[in-house]
C-alpha positions as CSV (number, residue, x, y, z in Angstrom):
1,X,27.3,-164.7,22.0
2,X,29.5,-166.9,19.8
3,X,33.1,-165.6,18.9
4,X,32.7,-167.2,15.6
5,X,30.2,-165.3,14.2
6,X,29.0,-161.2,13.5
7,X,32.2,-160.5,16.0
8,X,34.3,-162.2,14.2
9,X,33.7,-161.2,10.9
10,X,33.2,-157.9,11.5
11,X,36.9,-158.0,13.5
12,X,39.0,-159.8,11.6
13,X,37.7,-158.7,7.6
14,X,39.3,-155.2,8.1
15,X,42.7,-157.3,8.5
16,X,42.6,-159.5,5.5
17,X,43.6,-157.7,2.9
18,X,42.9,-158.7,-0.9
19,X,47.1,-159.2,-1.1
20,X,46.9,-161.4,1.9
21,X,44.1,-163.4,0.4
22,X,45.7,-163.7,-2.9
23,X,48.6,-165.3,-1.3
24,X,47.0,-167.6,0.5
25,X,44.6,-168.9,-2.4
26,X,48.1,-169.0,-4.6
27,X,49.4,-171.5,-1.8
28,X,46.4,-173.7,-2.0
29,X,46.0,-174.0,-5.7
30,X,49.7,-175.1,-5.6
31,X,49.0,-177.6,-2.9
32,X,46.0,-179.0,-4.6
33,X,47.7,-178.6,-8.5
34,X,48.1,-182.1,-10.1
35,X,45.0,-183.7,-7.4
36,X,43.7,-186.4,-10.1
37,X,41.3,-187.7,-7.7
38,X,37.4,-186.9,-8.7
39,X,35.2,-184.9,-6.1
40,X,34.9,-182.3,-4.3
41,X,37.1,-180.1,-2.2
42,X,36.1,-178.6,1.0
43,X,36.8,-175.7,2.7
44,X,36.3,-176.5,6.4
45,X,35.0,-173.7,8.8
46,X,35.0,-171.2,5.2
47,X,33.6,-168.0,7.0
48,X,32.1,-165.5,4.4
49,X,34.6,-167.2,1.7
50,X,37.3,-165.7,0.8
51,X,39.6,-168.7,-0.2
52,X,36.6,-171.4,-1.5
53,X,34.9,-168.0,-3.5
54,X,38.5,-167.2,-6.1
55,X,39.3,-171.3,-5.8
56,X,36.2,-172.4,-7.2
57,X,36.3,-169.9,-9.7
58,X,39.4,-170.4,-11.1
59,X,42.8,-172.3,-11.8
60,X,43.0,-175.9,-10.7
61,X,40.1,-176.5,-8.0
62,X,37.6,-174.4,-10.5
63,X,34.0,-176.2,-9.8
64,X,35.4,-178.5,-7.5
65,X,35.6,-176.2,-4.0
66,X,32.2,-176.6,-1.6
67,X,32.4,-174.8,1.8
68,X,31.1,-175.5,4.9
69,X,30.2,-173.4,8.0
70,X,28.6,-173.8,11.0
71,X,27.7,-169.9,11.5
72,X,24.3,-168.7,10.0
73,X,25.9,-165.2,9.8
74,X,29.0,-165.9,8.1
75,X,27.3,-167.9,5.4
76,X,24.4,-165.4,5.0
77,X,27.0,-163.0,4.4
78,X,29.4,-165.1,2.3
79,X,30.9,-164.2,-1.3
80,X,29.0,-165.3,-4.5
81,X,30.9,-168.1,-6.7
82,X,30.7,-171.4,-4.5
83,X,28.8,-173.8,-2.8
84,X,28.2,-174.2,0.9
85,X,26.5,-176.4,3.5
86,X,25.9,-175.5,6.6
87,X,27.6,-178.1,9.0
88,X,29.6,-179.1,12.0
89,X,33.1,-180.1,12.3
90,X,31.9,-182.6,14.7
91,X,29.8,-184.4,12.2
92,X,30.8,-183.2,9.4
93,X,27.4,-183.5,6.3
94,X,29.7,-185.5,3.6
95,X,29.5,-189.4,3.1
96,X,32.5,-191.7,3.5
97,X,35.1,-191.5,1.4
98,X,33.4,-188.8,-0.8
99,X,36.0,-185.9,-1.0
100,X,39.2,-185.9,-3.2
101,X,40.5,-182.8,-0.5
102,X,40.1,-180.9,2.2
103,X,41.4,-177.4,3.7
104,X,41.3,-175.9,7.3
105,X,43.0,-172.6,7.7
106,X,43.9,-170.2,10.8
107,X,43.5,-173.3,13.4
108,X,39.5,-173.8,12.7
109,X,39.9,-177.3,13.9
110,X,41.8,-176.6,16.9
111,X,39.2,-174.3,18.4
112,X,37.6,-177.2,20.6
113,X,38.7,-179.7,23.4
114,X,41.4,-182.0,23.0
115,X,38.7,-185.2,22.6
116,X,37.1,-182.8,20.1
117,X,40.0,-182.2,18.0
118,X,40.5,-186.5,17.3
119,X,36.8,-186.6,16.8
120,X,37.2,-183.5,13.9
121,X,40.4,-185.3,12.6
122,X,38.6,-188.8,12.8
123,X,35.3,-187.0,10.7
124,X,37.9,-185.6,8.1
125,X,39.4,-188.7,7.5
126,X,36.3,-190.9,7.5
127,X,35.0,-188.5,3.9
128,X,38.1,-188.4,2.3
129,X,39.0,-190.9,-0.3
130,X,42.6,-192.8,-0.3
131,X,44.8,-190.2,-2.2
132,X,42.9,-187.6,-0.8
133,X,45.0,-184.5,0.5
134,X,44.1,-182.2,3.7
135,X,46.3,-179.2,4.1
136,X,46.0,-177.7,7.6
137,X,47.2,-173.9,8.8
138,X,48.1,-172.9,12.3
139,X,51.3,-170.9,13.6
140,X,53.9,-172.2,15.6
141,X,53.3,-172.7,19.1
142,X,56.7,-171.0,19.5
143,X,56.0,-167.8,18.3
144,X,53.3,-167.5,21.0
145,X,55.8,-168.7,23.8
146,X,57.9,-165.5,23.0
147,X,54.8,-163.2,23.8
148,X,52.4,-165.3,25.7
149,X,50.7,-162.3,26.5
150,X,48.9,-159.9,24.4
151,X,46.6,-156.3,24.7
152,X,45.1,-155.0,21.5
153,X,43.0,-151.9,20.7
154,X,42.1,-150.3,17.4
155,X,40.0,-148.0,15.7
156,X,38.6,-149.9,12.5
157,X,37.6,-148.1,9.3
158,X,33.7,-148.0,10.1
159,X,34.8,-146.3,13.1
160,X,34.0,-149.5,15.5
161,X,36.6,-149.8,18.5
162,X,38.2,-153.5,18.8
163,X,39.2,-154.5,22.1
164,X,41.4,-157.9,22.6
165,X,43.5,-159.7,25.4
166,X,44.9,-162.8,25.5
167,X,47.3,-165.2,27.3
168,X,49.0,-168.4,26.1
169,X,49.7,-171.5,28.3
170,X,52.9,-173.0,27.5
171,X,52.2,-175.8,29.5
172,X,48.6,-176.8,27.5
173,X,49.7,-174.8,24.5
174,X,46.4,-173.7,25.0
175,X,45.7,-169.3,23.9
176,X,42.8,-168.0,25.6
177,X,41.5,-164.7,24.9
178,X,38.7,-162.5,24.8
179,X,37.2,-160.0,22.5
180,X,35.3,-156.6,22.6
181,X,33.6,-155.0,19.7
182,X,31.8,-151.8,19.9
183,X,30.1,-150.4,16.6
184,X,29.4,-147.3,15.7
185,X,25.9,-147.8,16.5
186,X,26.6,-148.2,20.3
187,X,26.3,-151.8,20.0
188,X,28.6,-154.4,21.4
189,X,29.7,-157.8,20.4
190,X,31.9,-159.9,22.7
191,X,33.0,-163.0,23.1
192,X,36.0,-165.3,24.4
193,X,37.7,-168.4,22.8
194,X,40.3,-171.0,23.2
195,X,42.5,-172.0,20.9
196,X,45.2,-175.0,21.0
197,X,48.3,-174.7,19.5
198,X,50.5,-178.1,18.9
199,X,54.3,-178.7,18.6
200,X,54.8,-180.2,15.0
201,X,55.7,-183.7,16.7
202,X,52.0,-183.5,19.0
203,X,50.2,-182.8,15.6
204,X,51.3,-185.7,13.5
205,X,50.8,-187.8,16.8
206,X,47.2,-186.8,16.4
207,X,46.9,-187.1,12.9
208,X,48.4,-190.8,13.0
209,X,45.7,-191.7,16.2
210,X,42.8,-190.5,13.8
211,X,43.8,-192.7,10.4
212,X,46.4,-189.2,9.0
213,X,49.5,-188.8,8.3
214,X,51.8,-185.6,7.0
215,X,52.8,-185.8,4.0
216,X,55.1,-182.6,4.5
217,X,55.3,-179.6,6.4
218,X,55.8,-176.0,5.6
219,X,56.7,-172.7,7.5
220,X,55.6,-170.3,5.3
221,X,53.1,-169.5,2.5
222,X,56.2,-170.0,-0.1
223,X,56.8,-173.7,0.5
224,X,59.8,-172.8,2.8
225,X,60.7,-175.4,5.9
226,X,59.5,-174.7,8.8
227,X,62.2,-173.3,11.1
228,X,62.1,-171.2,14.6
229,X,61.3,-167.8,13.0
230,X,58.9,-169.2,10.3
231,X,55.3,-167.9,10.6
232,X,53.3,-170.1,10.2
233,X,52.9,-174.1,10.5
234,X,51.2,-175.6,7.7
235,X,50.8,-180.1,7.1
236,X,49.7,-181.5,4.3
237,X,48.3,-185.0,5.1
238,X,46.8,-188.0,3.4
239,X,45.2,-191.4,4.9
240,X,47.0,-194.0,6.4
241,X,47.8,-196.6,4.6
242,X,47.0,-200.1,6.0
């Protein structure tokens, strides 16, 4: 089965608290506060919601925030107060130069092959406009070097057992891993996935190869630089110019 789909919903919502959620939408507002641009903004890979649902509802991307997800489940079961398309990174369902922003968080766009990855960075920057801002989350490849390996296993509230191991290649900055969900019901959802982590220089290489280029760079959901303890890696980038 697909990773990114029941499993991974049903996995990872018991970890996102509202608190953690809040944050996050706090940090995007203030990323996208002061956008003069006209259109929409899009939530790439949004899941069930949780970030496009409060920013479309309020503060300074209210009516403006459209998501889009390629997983039936995940948008059957997203939250009321936004609009979604169902689409592909790939080939992404928005017009050229029709979006005034876009947002990616957790590494969805990294979750392919390396050609993959220019052709979603090529797609984004075909539909946005000039001026247009894309703020992208991932976490340090550092932080994975220190533990490249990793064994998980918890008990979730509904009482389903979550199984995870993983192992990260310094050498491709490549995590692979695979995960085990067994319900309550008896029934089990698995499924592996590969995720690439890049060094801050190997990301604004790629952004400038597909028509980006960061505008700035922050290690943490406060706006603080990103450093060798910081937590997470997020760019804000724009088209090229010329």
């Amino acid at each position: 089965m697909s990773f990114f789909g029941e499993l991974y919903l049903r996995s990872t919502q018991p970890f996102l608290s509202p608190e953690i959620t809040a944050r996050e939408v706090a940090y995007l507002e203030r990323c996208f506060t002061g956008l003069a641009l006209p259109g929409p903004v899009v939530d790439l890979g949004c899941g069930h919601g949780r970030h496009a649902a409060p920013l479309n509802t309020s503060g300074a991307l209210a009516g403006r925030v459209v998501g889009m997800e390629l997983d039936t489940y995940s948008l059957s079961h997203r939250a009321p107060g936004f609009p979604a398309v169902q689409g592909d990174l790939r080939a992404l369902p928005f017009q050229s130069g029709s979006l005034a922003g876009a947002y990616a968080w957790y590494s969805t766009l990294f979750a392919f092959s390396e050609m993959e990855h220019r052709v979603i960075l090529r797609e984004v920057a075909r539909c946005l406009r000039p001026g247009a801002l894309l703020v992208l989350h991932t976490v340090p490849c550092e932080r994975l070097s220190e533990q490249p390996d990793a064994v998980f296993q918890r008990t979730l509230p509904d009482g389903s057992l979550l199984e995870e191991e993983s192992h990260y290649d310094p050498d491709t900055g490549t995590d692979h891993g695979r995960r085990r969900l067994t319900l309550p019901d008896g029934r089990v959802l698995s499924g592996v996935y590969t995720i690439r982590y890049y060094p801050l220089a190997e990301l604004a290489q790629l952004l400038e190869s597909t028509g980006l280029a960061a505008k700035w760079v922050h290690g943490g959901l406060e706006g603080e630089p990103l450093s060798s303890t910081a937590t997470d890696l997020i760019v804000g980038a724009e088209l090229r110019h010329g």
